[in-house]
C-alpha positions in Angstrom: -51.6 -89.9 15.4 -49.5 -88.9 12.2 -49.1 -85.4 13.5 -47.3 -87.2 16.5 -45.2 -89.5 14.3 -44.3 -86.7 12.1 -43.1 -84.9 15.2 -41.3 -87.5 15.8 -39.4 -87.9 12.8 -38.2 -84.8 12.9 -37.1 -84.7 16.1 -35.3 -87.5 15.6 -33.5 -85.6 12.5 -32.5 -82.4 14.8 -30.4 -85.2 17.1 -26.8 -86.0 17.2 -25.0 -87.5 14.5 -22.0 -90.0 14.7 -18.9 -88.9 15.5 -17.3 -90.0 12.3 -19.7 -88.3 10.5 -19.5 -85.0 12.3 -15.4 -85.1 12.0 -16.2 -85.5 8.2 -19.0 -82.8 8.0 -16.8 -80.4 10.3 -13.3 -80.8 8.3 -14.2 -78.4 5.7 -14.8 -75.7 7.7 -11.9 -76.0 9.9 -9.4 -75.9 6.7 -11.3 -72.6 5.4 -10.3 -71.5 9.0 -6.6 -71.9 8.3 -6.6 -70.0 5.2 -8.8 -68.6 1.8 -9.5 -71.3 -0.4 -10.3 -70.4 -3.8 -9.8 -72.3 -7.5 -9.7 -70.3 -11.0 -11.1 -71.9 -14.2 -10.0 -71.2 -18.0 -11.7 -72.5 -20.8 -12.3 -72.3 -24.8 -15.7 -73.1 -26.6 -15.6 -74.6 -29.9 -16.0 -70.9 -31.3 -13.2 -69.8 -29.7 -14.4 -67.6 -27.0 -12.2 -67.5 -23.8 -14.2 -68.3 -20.5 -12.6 -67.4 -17.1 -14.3 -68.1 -13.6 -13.3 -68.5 -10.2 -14.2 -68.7 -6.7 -12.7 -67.5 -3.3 -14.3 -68.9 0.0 -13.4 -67.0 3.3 -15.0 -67.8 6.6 -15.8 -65.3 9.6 -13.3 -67.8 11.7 -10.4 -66.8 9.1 -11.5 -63.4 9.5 -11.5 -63.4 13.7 -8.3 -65.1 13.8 -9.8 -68.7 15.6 -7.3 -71.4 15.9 -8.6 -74.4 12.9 -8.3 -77.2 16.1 -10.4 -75.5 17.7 -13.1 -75.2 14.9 -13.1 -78.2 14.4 -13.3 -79.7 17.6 -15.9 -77.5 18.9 -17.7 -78.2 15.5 -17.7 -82.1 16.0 -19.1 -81.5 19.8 -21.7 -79.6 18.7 -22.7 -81.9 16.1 -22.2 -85.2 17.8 -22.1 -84.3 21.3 -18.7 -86.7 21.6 -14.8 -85.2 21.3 -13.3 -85.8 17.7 -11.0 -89.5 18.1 -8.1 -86.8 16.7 -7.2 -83.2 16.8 -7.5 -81.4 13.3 -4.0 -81.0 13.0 -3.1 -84.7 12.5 -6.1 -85.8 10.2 -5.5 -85.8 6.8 -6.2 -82.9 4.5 -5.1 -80.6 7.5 -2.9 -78.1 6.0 0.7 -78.4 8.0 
């Protein structure tokens, strides 16, 4: 009887999400399919040592050339099962 509840938890998990949530979830990876996104860091400790980091992120879509709408819509589909209420292009924090 647990074993089948279990189950059925996480089934229930592995289903669709809502549609706002999947545009949310899905939004990040359609603007690192537009272009590299990256950040540097400088910094100074209290003994005066310099620390420098940074981070690139670049996705396969980048790399195969896929159109960022089309990320992202098929991203939200796959997720939610419903077409996003917007293309990417016009939600904000699309790069334009």
């Amino acid at each position: 009887m647990r074993a089948g509840l279990a189950l059925l938890v996480l089934l229930a998990a592995c289903g669709p999400i809502s549609r706002t949530q999947a545009e949310r979830e899905c939004l990040p990876q359609a603007q690192v399919a537009e272009h590299p996104r990256g950040s540097v860091s400088l910094g100074v400790n209290s003994r005066g040592e310099t620390k420098l980091g940074g981070e690139l992120s670049i996705s396969s879509d980048y790399l195969q050339g896929r159109d960022p709408n089309q990320v992202y819509t098929n991203c939200v589909v796959r997720r939610s099962g419903e077409f996003p209420l917007r293309p990417y292009v016009t939600t904000p924090g699309a790069y334009r």
